[in-house]
Backbone as CSV, one residue per row, in Angstrom:
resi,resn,N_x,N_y,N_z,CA_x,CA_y,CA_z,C_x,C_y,C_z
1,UNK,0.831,-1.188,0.000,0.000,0.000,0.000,0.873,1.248,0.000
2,UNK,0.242,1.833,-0.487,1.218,3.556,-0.200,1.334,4.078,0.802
3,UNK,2.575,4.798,1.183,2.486,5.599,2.423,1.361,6.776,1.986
4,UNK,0.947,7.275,1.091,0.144,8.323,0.816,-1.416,8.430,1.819
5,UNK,-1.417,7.242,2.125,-2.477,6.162,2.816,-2.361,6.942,4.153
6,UNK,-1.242,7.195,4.898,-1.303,7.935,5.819,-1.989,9.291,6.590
7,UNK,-2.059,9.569,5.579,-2.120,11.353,5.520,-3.978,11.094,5.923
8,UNK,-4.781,9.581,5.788,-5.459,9.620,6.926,-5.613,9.874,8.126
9,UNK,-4.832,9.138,8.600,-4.451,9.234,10.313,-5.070,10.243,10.792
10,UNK,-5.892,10.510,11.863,-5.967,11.158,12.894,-5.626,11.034,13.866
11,UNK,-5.481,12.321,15.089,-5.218,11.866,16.379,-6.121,11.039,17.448
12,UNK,-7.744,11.226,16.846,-8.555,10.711,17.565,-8.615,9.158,17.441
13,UNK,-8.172,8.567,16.297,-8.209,6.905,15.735,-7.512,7.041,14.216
14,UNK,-6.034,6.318,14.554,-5.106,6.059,13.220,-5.765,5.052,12.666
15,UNK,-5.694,5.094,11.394,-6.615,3.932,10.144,-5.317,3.457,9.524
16,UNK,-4.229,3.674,9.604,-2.773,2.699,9.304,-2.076,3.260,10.298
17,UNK,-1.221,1.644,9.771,0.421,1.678,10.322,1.049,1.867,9.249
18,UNK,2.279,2.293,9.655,3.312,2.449,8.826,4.527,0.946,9.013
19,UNK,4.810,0.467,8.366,5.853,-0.648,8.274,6.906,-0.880,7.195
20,UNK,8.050,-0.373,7.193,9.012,0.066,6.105,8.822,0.060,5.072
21,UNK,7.810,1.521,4.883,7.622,1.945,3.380,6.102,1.101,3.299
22,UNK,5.830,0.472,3.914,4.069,-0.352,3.576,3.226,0.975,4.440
23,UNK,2.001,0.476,4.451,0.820,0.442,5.971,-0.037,-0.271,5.451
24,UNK,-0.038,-0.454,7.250,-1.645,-1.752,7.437,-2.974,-0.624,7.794
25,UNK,-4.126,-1.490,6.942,-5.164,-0.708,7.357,-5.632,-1.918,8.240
26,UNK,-6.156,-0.477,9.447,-6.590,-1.149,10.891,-8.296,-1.114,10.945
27,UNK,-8.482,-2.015,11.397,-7.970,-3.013,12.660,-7.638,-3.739,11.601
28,UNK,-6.789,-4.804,11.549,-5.992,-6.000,10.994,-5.929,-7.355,11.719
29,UNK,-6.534,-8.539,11.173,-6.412,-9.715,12.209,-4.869,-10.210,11.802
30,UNK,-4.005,-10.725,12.245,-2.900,-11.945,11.657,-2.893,-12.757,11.802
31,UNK,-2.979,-13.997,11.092,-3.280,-15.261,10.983,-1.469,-15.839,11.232
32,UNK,-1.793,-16.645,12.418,-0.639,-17.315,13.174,0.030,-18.656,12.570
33,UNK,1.450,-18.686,11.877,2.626,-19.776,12.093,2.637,-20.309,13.321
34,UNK,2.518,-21.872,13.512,3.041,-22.237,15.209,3.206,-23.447,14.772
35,UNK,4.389,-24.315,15.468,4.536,-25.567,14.976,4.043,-26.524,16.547
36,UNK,2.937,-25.457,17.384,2.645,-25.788,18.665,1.074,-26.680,18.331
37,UNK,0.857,-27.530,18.899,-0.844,-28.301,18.592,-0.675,-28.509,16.768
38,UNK,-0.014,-28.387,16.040,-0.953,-28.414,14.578,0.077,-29.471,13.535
39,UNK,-0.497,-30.132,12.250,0.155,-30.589,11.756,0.881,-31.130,10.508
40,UNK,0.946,-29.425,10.414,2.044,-29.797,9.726,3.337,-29.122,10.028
41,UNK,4.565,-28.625,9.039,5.604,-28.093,9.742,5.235,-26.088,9.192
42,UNK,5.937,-25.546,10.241,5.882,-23.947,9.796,6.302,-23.575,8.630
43,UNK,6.952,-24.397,7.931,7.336,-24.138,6.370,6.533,-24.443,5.599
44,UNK,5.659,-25.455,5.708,4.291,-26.101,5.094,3.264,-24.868,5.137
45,UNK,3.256,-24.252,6.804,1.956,-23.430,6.749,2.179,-21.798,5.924
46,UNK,3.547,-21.748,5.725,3.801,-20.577,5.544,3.454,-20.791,4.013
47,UNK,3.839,-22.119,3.234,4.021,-21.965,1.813,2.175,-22.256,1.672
48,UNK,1.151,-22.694,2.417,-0.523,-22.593,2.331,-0.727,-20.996,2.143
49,UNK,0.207,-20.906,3.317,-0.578,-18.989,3.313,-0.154,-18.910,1.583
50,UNK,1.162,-18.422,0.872,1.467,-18.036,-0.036,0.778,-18.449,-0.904
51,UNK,0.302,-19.576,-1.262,-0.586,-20.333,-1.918,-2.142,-19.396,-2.087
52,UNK,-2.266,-19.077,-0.947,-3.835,-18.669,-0.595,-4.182,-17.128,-0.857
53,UNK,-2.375,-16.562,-0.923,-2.695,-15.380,-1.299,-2.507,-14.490,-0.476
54,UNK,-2.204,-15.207,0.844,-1.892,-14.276,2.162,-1.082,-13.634,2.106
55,UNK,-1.250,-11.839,2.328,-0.006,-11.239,2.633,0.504,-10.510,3.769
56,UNK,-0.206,-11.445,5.340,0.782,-10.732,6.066,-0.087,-11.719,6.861
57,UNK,1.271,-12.584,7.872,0.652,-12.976,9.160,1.825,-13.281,10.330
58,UNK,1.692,-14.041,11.144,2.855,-14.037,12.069,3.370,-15.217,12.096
59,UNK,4.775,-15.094,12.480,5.671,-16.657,12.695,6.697,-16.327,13.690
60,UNK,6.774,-17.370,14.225,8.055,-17.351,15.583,9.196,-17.338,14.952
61,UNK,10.242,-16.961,15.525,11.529,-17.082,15.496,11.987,-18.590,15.782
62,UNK,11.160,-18.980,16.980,12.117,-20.073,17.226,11.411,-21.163,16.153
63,UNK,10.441,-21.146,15.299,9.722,-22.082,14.859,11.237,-21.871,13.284
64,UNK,11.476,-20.687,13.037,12.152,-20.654,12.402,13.782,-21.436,12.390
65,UNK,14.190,-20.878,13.303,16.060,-21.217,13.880,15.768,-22.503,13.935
66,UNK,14.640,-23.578,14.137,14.447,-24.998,14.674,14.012,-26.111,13.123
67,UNK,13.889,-24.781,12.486,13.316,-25.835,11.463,14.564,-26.743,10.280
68,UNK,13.734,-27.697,10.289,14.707,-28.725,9.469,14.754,-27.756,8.130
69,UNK,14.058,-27.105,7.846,14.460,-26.268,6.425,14.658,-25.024,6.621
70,UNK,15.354,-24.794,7.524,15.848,-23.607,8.117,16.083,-22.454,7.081
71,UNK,17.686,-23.285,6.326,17.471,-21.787,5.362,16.903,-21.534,3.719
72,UNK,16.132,-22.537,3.943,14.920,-22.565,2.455,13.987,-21.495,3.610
73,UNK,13.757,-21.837,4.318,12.293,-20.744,4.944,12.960,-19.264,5.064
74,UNK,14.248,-19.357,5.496,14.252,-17.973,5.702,14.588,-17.643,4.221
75,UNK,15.061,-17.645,3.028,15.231,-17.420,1.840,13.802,-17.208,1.386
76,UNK,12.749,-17.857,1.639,11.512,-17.715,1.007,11.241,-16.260,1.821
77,UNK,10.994,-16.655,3.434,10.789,-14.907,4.253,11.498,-13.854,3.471
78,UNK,12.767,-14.013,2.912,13.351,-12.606,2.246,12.458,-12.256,1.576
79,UNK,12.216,-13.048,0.258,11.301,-12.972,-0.899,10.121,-12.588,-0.563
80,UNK,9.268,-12.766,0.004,8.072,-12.257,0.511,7.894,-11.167,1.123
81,UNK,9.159,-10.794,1.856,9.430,-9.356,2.564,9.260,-8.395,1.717
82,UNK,9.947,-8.681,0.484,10.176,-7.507,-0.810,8.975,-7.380,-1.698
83,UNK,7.956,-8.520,-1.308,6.836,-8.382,-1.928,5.864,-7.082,-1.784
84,UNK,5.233,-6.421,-2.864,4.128,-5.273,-2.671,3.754,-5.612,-1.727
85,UNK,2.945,-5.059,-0.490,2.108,-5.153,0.602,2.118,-6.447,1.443
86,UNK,3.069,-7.317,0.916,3.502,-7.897,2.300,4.345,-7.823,3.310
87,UNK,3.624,-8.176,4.201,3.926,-7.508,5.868,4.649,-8.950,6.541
88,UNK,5.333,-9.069,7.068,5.548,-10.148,8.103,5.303,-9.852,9.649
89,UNK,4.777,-10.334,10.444,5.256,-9.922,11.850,5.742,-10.917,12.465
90,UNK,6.909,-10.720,12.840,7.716,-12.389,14.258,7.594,-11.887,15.203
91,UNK,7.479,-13.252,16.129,6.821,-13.347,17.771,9.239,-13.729,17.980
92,UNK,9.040,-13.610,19.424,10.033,-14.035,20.142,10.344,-15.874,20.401
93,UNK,9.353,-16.363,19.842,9.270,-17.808,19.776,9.269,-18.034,21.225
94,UNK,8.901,-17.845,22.618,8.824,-18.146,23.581,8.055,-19.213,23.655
95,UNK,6.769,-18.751,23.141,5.452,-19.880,23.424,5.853,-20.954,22.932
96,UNK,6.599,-21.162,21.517,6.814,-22.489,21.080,8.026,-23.393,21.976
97,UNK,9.048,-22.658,22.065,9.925,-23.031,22.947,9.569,-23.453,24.456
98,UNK,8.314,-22.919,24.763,7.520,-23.242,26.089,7.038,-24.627,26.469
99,UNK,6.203,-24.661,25.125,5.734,-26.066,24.904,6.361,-26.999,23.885
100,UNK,7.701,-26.711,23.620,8.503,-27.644,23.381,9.509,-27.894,24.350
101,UNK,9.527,-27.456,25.275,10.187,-27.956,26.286,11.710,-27.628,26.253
102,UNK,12.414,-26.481,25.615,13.385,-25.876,24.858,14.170,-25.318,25.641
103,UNK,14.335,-25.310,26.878,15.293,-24.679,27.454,16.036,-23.462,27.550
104,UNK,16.760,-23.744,26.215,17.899,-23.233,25.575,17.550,-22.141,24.756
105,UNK,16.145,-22.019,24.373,16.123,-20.751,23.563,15.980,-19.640,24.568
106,UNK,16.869,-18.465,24.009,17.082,-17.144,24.489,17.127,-16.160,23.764
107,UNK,17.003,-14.902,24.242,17.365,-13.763,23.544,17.991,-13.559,22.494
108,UNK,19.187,-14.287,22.249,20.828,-14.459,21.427,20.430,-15.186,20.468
109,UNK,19.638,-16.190,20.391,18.644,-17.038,19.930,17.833,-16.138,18.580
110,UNK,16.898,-15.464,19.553,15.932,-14.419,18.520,17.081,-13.559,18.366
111,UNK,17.832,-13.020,18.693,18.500,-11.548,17.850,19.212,-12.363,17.092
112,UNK,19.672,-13.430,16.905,20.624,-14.124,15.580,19.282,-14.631,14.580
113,UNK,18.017,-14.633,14.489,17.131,-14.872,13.636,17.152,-13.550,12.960
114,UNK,17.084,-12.338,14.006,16.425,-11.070,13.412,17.747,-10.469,12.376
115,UNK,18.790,-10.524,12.676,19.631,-10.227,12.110,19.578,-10.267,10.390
116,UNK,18.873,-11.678,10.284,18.579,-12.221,8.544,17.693,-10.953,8.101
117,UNK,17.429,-10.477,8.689,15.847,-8.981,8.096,14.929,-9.882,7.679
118,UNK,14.400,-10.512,7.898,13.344,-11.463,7.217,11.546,-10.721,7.420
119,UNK,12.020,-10.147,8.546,10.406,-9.149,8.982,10.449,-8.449,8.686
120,UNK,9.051,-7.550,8.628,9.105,-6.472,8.718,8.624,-5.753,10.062
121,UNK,7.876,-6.134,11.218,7.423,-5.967,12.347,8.180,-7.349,13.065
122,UNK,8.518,-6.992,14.635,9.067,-8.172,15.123,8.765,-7.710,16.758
123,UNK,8.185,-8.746,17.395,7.544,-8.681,19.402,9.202,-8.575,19.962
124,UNK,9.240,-7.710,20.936,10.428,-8.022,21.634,10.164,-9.469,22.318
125,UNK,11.721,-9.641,22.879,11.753,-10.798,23.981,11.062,-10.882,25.194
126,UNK,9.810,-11.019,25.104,9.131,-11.383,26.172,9.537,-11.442,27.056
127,UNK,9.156,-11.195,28.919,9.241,-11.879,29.964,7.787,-11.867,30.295
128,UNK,7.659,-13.181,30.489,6.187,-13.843,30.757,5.542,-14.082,32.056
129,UNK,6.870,-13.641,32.883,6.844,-13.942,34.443,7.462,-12.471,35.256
130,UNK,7.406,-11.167,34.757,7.544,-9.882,35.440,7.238,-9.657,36.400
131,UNK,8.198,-8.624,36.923,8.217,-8.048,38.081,6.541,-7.531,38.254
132,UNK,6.527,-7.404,40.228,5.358,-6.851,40.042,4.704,-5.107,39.918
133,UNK,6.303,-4.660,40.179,6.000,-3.412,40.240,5.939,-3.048,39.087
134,UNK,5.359,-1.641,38.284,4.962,-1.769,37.279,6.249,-0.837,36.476
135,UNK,7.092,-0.051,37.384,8.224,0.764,36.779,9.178,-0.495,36.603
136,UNK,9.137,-1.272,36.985,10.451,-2.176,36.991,10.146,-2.767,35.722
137,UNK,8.764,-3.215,36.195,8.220,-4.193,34.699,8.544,-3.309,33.497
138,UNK,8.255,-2.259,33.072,8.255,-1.257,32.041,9.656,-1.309,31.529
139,UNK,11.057,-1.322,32.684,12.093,-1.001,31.932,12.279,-2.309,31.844
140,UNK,12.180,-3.413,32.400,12.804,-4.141,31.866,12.347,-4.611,30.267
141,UNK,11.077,-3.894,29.532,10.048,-4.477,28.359,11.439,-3.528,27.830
142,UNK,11.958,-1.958,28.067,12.059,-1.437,26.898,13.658,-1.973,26.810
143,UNK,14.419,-2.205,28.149,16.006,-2.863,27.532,15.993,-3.819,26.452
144,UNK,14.552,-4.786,26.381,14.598,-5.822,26.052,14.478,-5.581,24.605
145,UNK,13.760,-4.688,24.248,13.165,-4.048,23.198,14.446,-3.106,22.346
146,UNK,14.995,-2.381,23.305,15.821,-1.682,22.843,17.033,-2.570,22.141
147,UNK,17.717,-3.837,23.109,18.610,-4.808,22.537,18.611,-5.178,21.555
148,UNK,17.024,-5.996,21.073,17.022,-6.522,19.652,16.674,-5.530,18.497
149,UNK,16.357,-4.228,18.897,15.826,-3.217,17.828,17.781,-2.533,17.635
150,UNK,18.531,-2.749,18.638,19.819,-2.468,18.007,20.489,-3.513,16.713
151,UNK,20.187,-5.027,17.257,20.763,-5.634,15.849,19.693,-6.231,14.545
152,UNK,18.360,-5.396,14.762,17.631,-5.432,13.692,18.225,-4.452,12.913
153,UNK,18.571,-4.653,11.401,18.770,-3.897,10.516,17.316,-2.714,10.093
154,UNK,16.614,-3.247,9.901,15.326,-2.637,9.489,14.172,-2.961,10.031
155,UNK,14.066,-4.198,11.040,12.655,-4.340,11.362,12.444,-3.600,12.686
156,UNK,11.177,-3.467,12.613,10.753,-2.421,14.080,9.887,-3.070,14.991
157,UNK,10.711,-3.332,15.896,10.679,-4.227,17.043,9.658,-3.408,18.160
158,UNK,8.536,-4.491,18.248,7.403,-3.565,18.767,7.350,-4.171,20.791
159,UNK,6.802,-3.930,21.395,7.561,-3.880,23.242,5.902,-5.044,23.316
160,UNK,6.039,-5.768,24.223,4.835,-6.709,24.831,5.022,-6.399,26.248
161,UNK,3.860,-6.150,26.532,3.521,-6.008,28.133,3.034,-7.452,28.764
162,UNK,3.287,-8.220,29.992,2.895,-9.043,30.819,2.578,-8.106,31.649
163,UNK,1.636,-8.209,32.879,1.008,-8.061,34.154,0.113,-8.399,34.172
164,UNK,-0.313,-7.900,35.910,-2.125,-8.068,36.148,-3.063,-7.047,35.630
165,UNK,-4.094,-7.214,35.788,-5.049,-6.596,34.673,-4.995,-5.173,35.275
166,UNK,-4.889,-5.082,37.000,-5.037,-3.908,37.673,-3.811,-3.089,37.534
167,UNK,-2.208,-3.436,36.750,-1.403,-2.567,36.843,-0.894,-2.089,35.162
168,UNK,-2.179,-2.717,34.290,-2.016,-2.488,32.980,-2.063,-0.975,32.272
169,UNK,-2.606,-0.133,32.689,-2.383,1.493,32.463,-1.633,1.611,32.678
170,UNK,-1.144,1.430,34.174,0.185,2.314,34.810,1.534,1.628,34.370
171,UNK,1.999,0.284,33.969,2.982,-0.521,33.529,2.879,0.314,31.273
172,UNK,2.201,-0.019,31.121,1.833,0.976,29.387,2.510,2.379,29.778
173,UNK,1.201,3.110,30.864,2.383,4.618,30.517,3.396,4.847,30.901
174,UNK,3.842,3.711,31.748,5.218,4.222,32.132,6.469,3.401,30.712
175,UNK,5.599,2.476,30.623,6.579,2.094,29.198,6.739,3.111,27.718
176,UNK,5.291,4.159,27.668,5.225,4.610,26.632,6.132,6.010,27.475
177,UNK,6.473,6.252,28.366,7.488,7.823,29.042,8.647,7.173,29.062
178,UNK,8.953,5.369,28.711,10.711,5.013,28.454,11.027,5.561,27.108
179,UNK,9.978,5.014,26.373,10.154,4.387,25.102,9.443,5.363,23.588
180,UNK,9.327,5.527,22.566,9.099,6.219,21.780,8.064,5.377,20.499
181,UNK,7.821,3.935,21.179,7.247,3.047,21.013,6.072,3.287,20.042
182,UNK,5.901,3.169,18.846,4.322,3.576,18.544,3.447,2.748,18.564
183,UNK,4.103,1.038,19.101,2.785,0.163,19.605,3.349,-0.381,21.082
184,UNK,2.047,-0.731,21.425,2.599,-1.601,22.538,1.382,-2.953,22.123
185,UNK,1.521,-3.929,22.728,1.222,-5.461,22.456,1.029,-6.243,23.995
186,UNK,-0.392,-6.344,23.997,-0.688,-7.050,25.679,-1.366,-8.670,25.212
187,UNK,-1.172,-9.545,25.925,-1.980,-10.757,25.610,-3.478,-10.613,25.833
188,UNK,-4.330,-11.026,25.069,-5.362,-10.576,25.380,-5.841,-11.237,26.768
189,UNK,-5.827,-12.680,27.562,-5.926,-13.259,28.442,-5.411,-12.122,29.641
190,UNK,-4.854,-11.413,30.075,-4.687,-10.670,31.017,-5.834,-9.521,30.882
191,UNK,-6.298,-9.475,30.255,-7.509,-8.750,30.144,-8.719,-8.647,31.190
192,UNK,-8.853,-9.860,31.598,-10.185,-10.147,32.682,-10.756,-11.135,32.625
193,UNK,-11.301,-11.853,32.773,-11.971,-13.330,32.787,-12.756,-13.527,31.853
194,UNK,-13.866,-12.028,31.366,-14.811,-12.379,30.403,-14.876,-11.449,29.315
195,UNK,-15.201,-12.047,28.106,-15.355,-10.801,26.993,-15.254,-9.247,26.906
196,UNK,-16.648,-8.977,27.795,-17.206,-7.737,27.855,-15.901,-7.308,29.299
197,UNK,-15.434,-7.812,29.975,-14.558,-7.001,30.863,-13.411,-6.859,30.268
198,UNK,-13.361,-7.663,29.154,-11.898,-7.337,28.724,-11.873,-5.887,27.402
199,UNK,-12.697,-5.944,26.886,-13.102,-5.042,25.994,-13.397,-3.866,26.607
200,UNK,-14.045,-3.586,28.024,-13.406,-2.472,28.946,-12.304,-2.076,29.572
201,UNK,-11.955,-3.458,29.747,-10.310,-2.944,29.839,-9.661,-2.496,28.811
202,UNK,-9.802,-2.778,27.647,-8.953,-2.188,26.716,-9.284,-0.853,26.143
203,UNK,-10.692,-0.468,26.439,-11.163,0.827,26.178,-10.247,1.719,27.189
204,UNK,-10.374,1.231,28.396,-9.868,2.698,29.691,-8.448,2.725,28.508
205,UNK,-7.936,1.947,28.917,-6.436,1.704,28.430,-6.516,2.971,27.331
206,UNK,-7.280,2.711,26.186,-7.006,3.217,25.034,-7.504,5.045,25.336
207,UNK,-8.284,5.561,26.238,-8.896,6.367,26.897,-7.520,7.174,26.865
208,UNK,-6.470,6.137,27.999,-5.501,7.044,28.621,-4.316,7.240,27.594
209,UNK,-4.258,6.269,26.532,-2.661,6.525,25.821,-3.541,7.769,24.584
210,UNK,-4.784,7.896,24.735,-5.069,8.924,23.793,-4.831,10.401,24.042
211,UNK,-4.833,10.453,25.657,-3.922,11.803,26.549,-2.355,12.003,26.142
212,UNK,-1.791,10.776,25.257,-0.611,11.537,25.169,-0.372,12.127,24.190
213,UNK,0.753,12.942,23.636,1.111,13.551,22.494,0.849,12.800,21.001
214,UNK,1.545,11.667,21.207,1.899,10.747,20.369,0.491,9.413,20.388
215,UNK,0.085,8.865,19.118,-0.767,8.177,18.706,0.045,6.796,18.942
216,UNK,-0.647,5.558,20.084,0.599,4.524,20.526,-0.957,3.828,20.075
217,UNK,-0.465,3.052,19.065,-1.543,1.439,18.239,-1.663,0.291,19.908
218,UNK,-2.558,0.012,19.513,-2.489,-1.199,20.806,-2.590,-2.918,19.461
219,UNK,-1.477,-3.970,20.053,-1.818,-5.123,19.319,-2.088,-6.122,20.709
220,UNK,-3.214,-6.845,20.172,-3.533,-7.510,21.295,-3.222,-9.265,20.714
221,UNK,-2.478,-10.155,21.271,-2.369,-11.043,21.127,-3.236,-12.234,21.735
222,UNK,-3.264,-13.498,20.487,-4.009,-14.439,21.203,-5.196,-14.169,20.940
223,UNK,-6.318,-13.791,19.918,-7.433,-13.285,19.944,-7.880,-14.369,19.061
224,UNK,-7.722,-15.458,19.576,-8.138,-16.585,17.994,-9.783,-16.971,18.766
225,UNK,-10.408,-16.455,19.647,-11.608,-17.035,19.636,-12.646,-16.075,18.841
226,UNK,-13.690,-16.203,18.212,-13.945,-15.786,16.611,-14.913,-14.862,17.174
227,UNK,-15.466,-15.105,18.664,-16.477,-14.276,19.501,-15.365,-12.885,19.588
228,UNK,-14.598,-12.975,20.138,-13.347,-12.338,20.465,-13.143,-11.167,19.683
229,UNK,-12.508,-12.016,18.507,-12.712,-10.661,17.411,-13.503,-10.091,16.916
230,UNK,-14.988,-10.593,16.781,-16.503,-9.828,16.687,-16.219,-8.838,17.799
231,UNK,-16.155,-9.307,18.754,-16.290,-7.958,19.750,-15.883,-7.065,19.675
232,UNK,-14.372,-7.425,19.245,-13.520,-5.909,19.347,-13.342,-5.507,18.419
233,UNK,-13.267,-5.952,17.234,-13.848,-5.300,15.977,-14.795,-4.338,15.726
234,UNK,-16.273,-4.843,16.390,-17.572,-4.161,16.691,-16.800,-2.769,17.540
235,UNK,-16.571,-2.809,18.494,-16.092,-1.965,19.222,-15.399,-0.761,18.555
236,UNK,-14.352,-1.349,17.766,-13.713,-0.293,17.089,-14.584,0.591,16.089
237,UNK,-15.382,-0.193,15.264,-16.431,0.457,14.155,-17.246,0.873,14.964
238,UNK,-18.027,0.825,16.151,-18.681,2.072,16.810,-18.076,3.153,16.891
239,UNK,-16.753,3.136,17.699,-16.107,4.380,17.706,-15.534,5.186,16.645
240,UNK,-15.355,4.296,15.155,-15.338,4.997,14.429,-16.350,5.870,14.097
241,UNK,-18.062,5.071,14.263,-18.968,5.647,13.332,-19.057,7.101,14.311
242,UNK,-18.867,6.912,15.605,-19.198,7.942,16.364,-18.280,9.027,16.113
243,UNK,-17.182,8.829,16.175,-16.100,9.777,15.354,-16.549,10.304,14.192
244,UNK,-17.165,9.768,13.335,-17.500,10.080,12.097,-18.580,11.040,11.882
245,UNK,-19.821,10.209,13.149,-20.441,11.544,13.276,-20.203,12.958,13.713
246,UNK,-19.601,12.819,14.757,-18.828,14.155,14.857,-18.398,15.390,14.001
247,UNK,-17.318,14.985,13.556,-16.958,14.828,12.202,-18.403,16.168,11.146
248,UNK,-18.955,14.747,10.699,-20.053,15.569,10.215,-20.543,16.909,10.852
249,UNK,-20.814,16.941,11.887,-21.864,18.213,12.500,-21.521,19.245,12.454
């Protein structure tokens, strides 16, 4: 897509991202690589997507560094990178490494994947188990963030928040007063127990990063239940239409 696409944007609700020289028009679902529960291999699912026409979804790092066709996949990721309007986004491969029982994958791990440029968007290195205070939690998201966005050549390494649902504002703004961040990325499961509480939680949230200067995207991970994304989808197109009316008057 064109950057020309931009010059939408408002401060009240951005309608793209920008991603080296692309943008995504929002809201955007991404359809997930995992070589976790499914069966076939991440090189299989990646070459379905291509097949199908897909041009932008997510894949782990570690699903990558692990695979028996290691550097046929990442040679294909180049190629697809350079493609018109395709987008890549990579996860930190934690989750797969979680439930593969992996030990050994680390940080050094994902920054020797990112190095190849194969993305174009990439999750920092997770910690899944953070501090509880919420300044501590914050710097430790942006060192983590900051590390691998030093030996990314070009991809823009976006920060993931862990906490409890009650220190999720205050852990965000203090990450968005480290960091210059224009997304931040929460699991959606820390949200609240049920639909409708989590979809208020993410409203306050979005309430308060709209007080700052700067327009910060929220990506919410994990949203594969289909109720899930009706909701917050719905959600967003109210507030557009209501914006819109505005707008008009």
């Amino acid at each position: 897509m064109s950057m020309l696409f931009l010059k939408e944007n408002n401060k009240t609700r951005s309608k793209f991202f920008p991603a080296r020289g692309k943008a995504l028009r929002l809201p955007i679902y991404f359809p997930s690589i995992s070589s976790v529960k499914t069966g076939l291999s991440p090189f299989d699912y990646f070459n379905v997507l291509k097949a199908l026409q897909q041009t932008h979804f997510l894949v782990s790092a570690f699903d990558i560094d692990k695979s028996f066709q290691r550097a046929e996949f990442i040679e294909a990721m180049k190629r697809n990178k350079n493609e018109d309007g395709a987008i890549i986004l990579m996860d930190s491969g934690n989750y797969e490494s979680y439930w593969m029982r992996d030990k050994s994958w680390s940080i050094d791990g994902f920054n020797e994947i990112l190095k190849h440029d194969v993305s174009d968007l990439a999750f920092c290195y997770d910690n899944q188990f953070p501090p509880d205070d919420s300044k501590d939690n914050a710097t430790g998201v942006a060192l983590s963030t900051k590390k691998s966005q030093e030996v990314a050549t070009a991809t823009s390494i976006i920060p993931i928040i862990h906490c409890k649902k009650e220190n999720l504002n205050e852990t965000v703004l203090e990450l968005c007063n480290q960091t210059n961040s224009p997304m931040v990325s929460i699991p959606e499961r820390i949200l609240g127990d049920g639909l409708l509480e989590r979809i208020q939680t993410v409203t306050n949230l979005r309430r308060e990063l709209n007080k700052l200067d700067n327009y910060t995207f929220i990506h919410l991970l994990g949203t594969g239940n289909p109720f899930s994304l009706l909701l917050f989808r719905w959600q967003v197109l109210i507030r557009l239409m209501v914006w819109n009316g505005v707008k008009r008057q």
